[in-house]
C-alpha positions in Angstrom: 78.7 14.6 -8.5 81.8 16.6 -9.5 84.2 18.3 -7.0 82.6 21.7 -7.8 78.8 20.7 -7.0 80.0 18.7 -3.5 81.9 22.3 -2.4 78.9 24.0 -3.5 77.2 21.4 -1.7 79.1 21.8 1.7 79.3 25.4 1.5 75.7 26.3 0.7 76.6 28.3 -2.5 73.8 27.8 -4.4 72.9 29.6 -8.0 69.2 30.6 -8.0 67.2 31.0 -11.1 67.6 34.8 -10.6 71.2 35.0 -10.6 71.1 32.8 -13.5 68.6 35.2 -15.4 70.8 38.1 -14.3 73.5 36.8 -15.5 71.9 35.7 -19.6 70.5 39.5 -19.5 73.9 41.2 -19.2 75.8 38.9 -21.4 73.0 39.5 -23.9 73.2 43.4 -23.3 77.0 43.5 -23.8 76.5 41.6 -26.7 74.0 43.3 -28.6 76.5 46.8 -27.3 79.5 45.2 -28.6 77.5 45.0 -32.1 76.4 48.2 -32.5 79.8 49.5 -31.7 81.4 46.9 -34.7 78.2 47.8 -37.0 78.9 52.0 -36.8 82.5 51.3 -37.6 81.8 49.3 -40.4 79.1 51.6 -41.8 81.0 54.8 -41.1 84.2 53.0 -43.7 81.3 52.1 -46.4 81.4 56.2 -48.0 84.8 57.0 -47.1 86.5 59.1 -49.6 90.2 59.5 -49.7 92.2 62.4 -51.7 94.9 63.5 -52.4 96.6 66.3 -54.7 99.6 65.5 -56.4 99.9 68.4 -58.1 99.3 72.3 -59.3 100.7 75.1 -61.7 100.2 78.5 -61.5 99.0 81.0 -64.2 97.6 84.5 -64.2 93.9 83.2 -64.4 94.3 80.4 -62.0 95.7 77.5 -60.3 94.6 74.2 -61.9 95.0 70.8 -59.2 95.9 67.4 -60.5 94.8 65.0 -57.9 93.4 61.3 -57.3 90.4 60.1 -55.0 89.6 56.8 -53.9 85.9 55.9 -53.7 83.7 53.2 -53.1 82.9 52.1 -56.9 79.7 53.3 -58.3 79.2 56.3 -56.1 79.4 59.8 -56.6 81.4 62.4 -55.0 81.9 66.3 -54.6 85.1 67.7 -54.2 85.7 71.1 -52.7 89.1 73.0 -54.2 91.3 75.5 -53.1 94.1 78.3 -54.3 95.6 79.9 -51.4 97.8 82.8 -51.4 101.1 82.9 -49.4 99.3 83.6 -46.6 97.0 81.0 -46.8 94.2 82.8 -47.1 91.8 81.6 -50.1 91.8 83.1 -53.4 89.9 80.7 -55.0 86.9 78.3 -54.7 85.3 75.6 -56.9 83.0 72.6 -55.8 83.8 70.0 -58.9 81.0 67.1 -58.5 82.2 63.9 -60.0 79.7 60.9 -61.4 79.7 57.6 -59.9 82.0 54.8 -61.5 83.3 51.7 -62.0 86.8 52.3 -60.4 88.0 52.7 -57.2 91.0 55.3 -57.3 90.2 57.9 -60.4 92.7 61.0 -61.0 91.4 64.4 -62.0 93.1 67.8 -63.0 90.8 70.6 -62.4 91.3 74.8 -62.9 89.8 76.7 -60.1 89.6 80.9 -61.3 91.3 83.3 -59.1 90.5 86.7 -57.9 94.5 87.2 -56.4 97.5 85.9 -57.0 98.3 82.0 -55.6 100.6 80.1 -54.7 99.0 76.9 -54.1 96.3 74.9 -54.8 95.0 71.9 -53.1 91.8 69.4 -52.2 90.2 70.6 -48.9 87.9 67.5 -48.6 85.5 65.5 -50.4 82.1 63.8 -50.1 79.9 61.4 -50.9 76.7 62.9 -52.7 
């Protein structure tokens, strides 16, 4: 008999097959918690898309954007494409959707029409399609 069981023992502390149950349920509960929580974080980093413009020249008809994205490889994503005017407000628009691929980090150069004159031109955010 350890020292443990012979305090237990002497003190009347005894575990019952309900506390014991109790106490598998919640461990198993906090458990299968603590999964979910890991298996949403992984799955929500599977069809993230990073860009980035790096970057734009100015004409009367437009503003065309250089930029890169990083993808998972072999999906396909839309990109939405902005000129601003030096207010920011938008003077221009496109949605370019690009096919699905072998590589992870692609770079594009894109002309989006105008209907004002801009002074910038940028990626607003892109998608997984």
């Amino acid at each position: 008999m350890t020292t443990s069981d012979t305090l237990d023992e002497r003190y009347g502390r005894v575990r019952t097959p309900r506390q014991t149950w109790t106490r598998a349920i919640v461990i198993a509960v906090a458990a299968v918690i603590i999964g979910g929580f890991a298996w949403i974080t992984v799955a929500s980093t599977l069809d993230d898309v990073q860009a980035e413009g790096t970057a734009y020249t100015i004409d009367d008809s437009g503003v065309t954007v250089s930029f890169q994205i990083s993808i998972p490889a072999g999906r396909s994503v839309a990109c939405a494409l902005e000129a601003q005017d030096e207010e920011h407000g938008v003077v221009g628009f496109r949605v370019v959707e690009i096919p699905a691929a072998d590589q992870h980090t692609r770079a594009f150069r894109e002309t989006i029409p105008t209907v004002a004159p801009a002074t910038t031109g940028l990626v607003n955010s892109c998608w997984v399609t």
